[in-house]
N, C-alpha and C positions, 0 to 999 in steps of 0.2 A: 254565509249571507253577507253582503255588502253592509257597513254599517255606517251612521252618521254623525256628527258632533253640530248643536246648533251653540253659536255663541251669544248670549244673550246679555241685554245690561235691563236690570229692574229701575223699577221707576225710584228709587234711592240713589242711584248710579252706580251698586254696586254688579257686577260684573259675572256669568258663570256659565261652563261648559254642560251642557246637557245632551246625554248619550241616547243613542235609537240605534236597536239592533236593522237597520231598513233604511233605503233609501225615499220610500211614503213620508218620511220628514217631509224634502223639499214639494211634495203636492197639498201640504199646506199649509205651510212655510212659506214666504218670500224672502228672501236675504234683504237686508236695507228695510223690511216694512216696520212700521211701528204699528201695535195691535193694544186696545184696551183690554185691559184686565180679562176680563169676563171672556172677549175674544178670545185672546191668546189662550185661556184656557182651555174653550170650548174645542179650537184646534189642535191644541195639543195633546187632548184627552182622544180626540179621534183619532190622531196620526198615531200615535204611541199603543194605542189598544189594536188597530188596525197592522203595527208593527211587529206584537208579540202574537197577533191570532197569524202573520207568517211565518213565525218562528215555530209556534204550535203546529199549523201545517206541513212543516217541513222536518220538523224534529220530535213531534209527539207530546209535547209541552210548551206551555208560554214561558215569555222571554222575563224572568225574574228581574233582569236588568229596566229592561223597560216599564217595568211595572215600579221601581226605584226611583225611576227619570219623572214616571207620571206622577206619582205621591209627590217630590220634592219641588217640583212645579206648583201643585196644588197646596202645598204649605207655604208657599212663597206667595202665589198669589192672595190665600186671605190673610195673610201677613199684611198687608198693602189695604187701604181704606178706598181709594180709587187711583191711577194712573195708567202709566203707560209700557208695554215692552218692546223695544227694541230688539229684533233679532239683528245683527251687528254679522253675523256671517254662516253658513252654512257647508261645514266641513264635510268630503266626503274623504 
């Protein structure tokens, strides 16, 4: 399966690569968008769950990996009180 790297900068400014076994990253994903908290979450909880049920599909099992990507997203975001993410580039 084609897979993806979204590069993101949290709203501290710090900086970090976040892995998708699927190209479903960039449908909801924009490169360049900045997305509020709650947002970003809420798309990257669909793209990422959406990502491992084709991996499931395809190989008989979800994608462990992406299920990694989606937890450390979601600790990152209620890390954060409110701001903003910057998706900074979309590696295919």
């Amino acid at each position: 399966m084609p897979e993806m790297y979204a590069h993101l900068r949290w709203p501290d400014g710090t900086r970090e690569r976040v892995y998708s076994p699927s190209l479903v990253l960039a449908e909801h994903l924009d490169e360049g968008a900045v997305y509020p908290l709650a947002d970003f979450a809420h798309r990257s909880r669909a793209a990422l769950t959406e990502a491992s049920e084709r991996v499931r599909a395809r190989y008989g099992f979800p994608c462990g990996l992406a299920a990694a990507s989606l937890a450390g997203i979601e600790a990152r975001v209620a890390s954060f009180g409110a701001g903003d993410v910057l998706v900074e580039a979309l590696e295919r």
